[in-house]
Backbone bond lengths (Angstrom), bond angles and torsions (degrees), N, CA, C in turn:
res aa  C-N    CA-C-N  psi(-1)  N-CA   C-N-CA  omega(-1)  CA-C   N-CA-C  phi
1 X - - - 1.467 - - 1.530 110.11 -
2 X 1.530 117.31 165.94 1.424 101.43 179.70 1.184 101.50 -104.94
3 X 1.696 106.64 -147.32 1.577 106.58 -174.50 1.525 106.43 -104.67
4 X 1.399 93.26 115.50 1.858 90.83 -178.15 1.640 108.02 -85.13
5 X 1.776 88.26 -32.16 2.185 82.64 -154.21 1.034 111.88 151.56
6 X 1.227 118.49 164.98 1.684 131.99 178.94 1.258 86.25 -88.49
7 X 1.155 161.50 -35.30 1.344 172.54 -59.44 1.784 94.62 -148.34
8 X 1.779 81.77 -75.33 1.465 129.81 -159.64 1.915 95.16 -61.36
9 X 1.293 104.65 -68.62 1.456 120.57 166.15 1.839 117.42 -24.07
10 X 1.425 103.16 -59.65 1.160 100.34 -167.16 1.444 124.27 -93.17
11 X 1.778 97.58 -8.44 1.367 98.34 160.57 1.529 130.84 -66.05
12 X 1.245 95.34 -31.63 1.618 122.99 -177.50 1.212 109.43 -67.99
13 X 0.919 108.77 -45.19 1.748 106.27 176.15 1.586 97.28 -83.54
14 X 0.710 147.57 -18.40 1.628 130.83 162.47 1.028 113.38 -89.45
15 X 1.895 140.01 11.92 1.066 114.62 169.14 1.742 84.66 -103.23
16 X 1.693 127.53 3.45 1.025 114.77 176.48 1.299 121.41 -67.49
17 X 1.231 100.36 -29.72 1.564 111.18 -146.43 1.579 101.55 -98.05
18 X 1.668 118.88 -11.48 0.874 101.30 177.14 2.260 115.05 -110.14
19 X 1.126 90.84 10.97 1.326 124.42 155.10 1.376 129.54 -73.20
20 X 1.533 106.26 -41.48 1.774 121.75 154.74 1.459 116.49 -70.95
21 X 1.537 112.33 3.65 1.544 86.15 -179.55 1.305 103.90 -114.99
């Protein structure tokens, strides 16, 4: 992947996390 962002990053992990629940 490239470099999106802290942005990009932390969205991603919150669409993880709310996918883990």
């Amino acid at each position: 992947r490239g470099h999106v962002g802290i942005q990009g990053e932390r969205f991603s992990d919150l669409v993880a996390s709310m996918a883990a629940r």
